[in-house]
N, C-alpha and C positions, 0 to 999 in steps of 0.2 A: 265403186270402191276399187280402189286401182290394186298392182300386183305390188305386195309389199317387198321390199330389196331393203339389207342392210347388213350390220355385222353380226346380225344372227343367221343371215342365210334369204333364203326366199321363203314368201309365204303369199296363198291365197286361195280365194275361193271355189270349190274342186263340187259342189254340189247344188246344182239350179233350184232343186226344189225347198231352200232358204229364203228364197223372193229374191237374191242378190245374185250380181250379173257373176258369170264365171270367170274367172281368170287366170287358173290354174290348170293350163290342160297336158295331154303327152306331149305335144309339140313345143312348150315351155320348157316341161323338162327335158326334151330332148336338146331343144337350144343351148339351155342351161349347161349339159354334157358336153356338146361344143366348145362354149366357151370359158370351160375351165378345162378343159384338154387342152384348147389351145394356148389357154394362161401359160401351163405346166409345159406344156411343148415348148414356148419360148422362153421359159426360164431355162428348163434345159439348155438351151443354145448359151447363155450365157454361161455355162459351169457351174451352176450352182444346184441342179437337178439331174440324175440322170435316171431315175425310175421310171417304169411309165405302166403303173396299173394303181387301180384304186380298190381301196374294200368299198364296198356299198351294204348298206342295211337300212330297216324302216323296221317302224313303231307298229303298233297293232290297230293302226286304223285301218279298216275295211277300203281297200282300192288301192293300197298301199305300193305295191307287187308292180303294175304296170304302169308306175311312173317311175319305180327304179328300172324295168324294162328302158323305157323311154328313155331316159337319162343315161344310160349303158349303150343305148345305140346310138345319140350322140356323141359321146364320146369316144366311143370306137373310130368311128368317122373321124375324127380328128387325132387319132392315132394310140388312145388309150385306152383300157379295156377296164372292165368294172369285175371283180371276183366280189359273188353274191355272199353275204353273210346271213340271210335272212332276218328275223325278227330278233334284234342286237336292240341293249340301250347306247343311248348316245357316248355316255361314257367308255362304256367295255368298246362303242367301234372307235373310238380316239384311241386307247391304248390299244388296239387289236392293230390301229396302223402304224406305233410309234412301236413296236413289237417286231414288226414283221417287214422292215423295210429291207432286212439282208435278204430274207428266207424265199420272201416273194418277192421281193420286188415292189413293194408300195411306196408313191410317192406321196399319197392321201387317200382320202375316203368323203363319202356323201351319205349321208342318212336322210330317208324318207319321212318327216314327222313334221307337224307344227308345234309340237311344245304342247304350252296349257291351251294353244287356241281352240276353242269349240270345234264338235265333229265335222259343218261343213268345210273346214280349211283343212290345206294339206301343206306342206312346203319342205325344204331341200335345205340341210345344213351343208355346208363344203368345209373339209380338213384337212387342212395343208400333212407334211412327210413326218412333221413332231405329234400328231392325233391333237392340234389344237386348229380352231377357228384363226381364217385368215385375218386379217388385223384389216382396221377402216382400209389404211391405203390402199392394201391389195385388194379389196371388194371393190374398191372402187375401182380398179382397174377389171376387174374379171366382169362387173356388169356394165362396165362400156364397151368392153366385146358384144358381150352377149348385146347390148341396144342398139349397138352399130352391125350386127351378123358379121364380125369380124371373125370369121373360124376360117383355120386350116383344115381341109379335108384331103387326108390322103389316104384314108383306106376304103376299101370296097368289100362288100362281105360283110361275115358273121364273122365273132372275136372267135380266138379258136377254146376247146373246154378248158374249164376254167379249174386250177388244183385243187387238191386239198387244202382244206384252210382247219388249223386247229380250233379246238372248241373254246371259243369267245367266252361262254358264260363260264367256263370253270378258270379262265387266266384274271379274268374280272376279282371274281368271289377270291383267287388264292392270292391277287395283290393287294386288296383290300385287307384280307385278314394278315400280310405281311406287315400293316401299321398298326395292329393291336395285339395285347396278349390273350389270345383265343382261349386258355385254359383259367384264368381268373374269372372270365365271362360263361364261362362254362360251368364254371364251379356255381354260380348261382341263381342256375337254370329255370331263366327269365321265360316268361308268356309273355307274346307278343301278336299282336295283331298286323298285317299287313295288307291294305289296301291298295293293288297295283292297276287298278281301273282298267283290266282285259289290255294293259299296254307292255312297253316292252320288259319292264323287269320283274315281270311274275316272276320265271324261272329264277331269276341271278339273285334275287333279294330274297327268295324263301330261298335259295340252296343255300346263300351268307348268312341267314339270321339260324337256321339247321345246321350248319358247321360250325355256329358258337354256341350249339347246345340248347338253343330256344327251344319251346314250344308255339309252333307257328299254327293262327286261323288265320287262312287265309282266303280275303276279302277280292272278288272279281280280278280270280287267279289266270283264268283263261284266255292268253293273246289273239291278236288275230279275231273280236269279236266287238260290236259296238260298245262303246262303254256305257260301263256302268254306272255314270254319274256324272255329271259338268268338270270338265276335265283339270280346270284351276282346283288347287289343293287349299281350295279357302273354307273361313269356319261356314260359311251359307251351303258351299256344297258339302260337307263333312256332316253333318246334321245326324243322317242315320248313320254313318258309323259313328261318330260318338256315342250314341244309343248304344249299338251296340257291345262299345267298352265298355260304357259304364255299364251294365246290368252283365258282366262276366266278370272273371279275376284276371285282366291284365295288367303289367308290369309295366307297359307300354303300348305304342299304337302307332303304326307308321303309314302315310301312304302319301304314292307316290304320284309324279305327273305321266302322260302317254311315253314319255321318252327316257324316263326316272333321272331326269337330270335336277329334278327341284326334289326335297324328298316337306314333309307338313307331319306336326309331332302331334298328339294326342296323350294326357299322359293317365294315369292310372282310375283318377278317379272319372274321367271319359269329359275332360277340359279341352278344349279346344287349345293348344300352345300356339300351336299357326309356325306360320315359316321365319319367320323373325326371330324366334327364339332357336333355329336351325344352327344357322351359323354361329347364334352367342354359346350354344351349348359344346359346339365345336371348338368354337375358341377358350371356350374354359379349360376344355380336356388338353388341347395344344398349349400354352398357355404356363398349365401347369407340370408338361411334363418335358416339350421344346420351345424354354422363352426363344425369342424371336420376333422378328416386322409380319406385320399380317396387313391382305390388304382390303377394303371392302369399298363397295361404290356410293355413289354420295346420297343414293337412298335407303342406306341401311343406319339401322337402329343404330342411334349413341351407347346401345350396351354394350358394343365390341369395344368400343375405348372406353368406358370403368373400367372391363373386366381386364383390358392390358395394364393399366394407372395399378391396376390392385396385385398385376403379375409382375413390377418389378422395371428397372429401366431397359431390361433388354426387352421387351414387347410394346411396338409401338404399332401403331397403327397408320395408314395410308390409307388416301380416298381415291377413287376413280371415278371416269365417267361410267355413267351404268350400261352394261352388255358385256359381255364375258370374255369377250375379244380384247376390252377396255381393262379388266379385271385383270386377264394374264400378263399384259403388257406393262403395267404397274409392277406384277409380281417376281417377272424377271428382274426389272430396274433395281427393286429396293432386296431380292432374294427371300422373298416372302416362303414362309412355314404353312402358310396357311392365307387361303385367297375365299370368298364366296360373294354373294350377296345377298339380301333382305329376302329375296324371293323363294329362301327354299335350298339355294344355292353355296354348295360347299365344295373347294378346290383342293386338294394336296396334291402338291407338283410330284411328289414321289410317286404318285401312281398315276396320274392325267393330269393334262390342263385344261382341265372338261370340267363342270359341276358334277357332280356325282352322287346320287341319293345313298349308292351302298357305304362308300366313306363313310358320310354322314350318319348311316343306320349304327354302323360300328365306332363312332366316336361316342354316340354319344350313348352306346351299352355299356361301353369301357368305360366314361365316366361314371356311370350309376354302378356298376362294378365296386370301382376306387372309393365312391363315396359311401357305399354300403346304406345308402339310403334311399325313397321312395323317388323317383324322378318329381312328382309334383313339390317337395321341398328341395331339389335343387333348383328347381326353375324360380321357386319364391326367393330363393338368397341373391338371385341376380337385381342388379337394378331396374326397377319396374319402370318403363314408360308407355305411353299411351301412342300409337302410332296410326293414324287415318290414312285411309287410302281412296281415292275418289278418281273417276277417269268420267270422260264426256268425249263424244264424237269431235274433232277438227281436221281439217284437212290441210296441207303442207304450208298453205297462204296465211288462215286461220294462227296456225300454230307460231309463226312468224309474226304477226301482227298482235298476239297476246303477250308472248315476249317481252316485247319493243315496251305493252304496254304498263308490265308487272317491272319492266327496270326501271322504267321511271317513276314508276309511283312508290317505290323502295328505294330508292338512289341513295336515301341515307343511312339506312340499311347494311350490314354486313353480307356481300352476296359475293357467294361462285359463279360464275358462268362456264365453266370447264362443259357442263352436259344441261342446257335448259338454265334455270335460272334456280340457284338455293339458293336461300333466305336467313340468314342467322339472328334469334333476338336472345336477350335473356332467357326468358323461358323454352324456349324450343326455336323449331328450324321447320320450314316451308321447302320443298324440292318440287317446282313443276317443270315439266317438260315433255314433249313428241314421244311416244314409244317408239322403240326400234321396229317393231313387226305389228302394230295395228295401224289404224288410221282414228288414233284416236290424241286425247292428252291426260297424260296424270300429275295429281296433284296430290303429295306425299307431305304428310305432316307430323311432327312430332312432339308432345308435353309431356310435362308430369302427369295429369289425368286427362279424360276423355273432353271434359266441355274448355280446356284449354286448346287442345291440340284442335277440336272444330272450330273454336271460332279463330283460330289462325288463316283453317283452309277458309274460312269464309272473307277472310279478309283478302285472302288473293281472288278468291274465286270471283268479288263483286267487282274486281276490275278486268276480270278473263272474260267474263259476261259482258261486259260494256265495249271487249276492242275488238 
């Protein structure tokens, strides 16, 4: 299994005792420091940079610590220095760097995390001077340094100590709560469950859902420990917290991924809503209170466009390729109010061009606020569709030759190519395509009910199987 590289960042295998070979070690990440100093370093030359320190932080996975070591002493070496942030979510270190680029001096940042990948993976997101994700182009240029060891090295030595940095998790929680009104949410002092799987936004999502007055249980609160459960925010791992809900009196149920950039809903009666219904709940709330272009990627749910058609002509919607690099870049283009994706993933440009679980936890309290009703009948008045998710091991050749062989057997078909291949018919729509950060392929499907939307995937799937 090779080291994954793409516009999510790096990612890979950091622990032997998986039976899979390793491929994440300090020396990666310290190369990796390299060659994003040296990115930064010559972009400076050209006028368009002149900072040269980065935040760094990492998620609460165990080992976390001495590959931001590692990647800080890279990058020292090539002329840039890393101020530690400790255990930060990915969001808060995006605005921690689009914050503080006078104060400190920051030109980016690097968080330690794999996302929802299982415990043995580990990997390195990079954030350019605005606290968002380099765009494909410039990845592609930062990991052809890094493949070629094309770094400049001009320093020797240790960075020298590193400033004070203000406190991340409280600029988090008070931008967030600058997109809602904190005291309506207040007023109808919701119980709420949050599951933060020992990652990073224990602290920042119980202090935001505490400063709008909740009553918070909170579910594997303590970072910096194994997690407590399969780290994708899906209904298969959600299982016993759902139990949970249900057999207490919550209003709601939130839990998050290791880096809380995807947030998975749960709603009262201890339902499983899943992350699909994430971004539609957010786009309700947006929707109806800044019509506006929103943009989502081309594996999300067809509920974000009802819910725009139902908000009126100034809400439309926009597709992108999926990854969040892909998402922002869209959302600059058309000035989107609102960005996320299927996965859990909710953008607003007023506070990050990051996903953001806290956004998300606060959107979608303010909605049930406004509506004065049970979250489980807000989610029933949305338009119900059935959406399958199905992945199988491929590797880059595989992924290429299944392609090739789903565009020709659909040629008559309405199909994207923008990201893999979507599928458009009457009834629904087929999205397959390479993940960004596995070595794997998914195949995304969408109907009115559940035995619609399988036998679509199975219509692709019997020609994925054959090429």
């Amino acid at each position: 299994m090779p080291l994954i590289k793409s516009v999510s960042g790096v990612r890979g295998i950091v622990d032997p005792r998986c039976g899979q070979r390793v491929t994440l070690d300090a020396e990666v990440a310290c190369d990796l420091g390299r060659a994003f100093a040296t990115y930064l370093r010559r972009r400076r030359r050209s006028g368009t940079e002149s900072d040269p320190a980065l935040l760094g932080s990492r998620d609460g996975r165990p080992g976390g610590g001495p590959f931001l070591e590692a990647f800080a002493r890279g990058a020292w070496e090539c002329g840039t220095r890393v101020i530690p942030l400790g255990i930060v979510t990915t969001p808060g270190t995006g605005l921690a760097v689009a914050e503080n680029r006078e104060t400190l001096g920051v030109c980016g940042g690097v968080v330690i995390t794999a996302s929802h990948n299982p415990q043995q993976w580990n990997g390195l997101k990079l954030l350019l001077d605005a606290g968002r994700a380099p765009t494909a182009d410039q990845a592609r240029v930062i990991f052809d340094l890094f493949d070629r060891h094309d770094f400049d090295r001009i320093n020797q030595g240790g960075p020298p100590p590193p400033p004070p940095v203000p406190d991340v998790h409280e600029l988090h929680v008070s931008r967030a709560l600058e997109q809602v009104q904190p005291d309506a949410i207040e007023a109808r002092r919701f119980r709420v469950a949050l599951d933060s799987i020992h990652g990073a936004g224990a602290r920042s999502g119980r202090m935001l859902l505490e400063r709008l007055g909740c009553s918070v249980a909170a579910i594997n609160p303590e970072p910096d420990m194994p997690f407590g459960r399969n780290a994708e925010p899906t209904a298969e791992n959600l299982r016993d917290f759902c139990t949970i809900v249900a057999d207490g009196e919550f209003d709601a149920a939130f839990a998050q991924d290791p880096d809380a950039d995807r947030l998975a809903i749960v709603d009262e009666t201890g339902r499983y809503i899943g992350e699909e219904y994430t971004l539609a709940l957010a786009a309700k709330h947006v929707f109806a209170t800044r019509p506006g272009p929103a943009v989502a990627n081309l594996s999300t749910s067809r509920m974000i466009d009802d819910l725009a058609a139902a908000g009126g002509g100034a809400c439309v919607v926009h597709r992108s390729a999926v990854g969040e690099a892909n998402v922002v870049e869209t959302m600059d283009r058309v000035e989107a109010h609102l960005g996320g994706e299927g996965n859990g993933g909710v953008i607003d440009p007023r506070v990050v061009l990051i996903r953001d679980s806290l956004v998300a936890m606060a959107m979608v309290l303010q909605l049930m606020a406004d509506e004065a009703r049970p979250l489980s009948q807000i989610v029933d008045d949305i338009p119900r569709y059935t959406i399958i998710k199905e992945k199988f091991e491929a590797d880059r050749g595989r992924i290429e030759r299944i392609l090739s062989a789903v565009g020709e057997r659909f040629a008559d078909q309405r199909i994207n190519d923008l990201d893999g291949l979507r599928i458009d018919w009457d009834t629904g729509w087929v999205h397959i395509r390479g993940s960004n950060t596995e070595p794997i392929m998914r195949i995304i499907a969408e109907s009115q009910d559940e035995p619609s939307a399988r036998e679509l995937v199975a219509r692709v799937r019997s020609v994925a199987d054959t090429a």
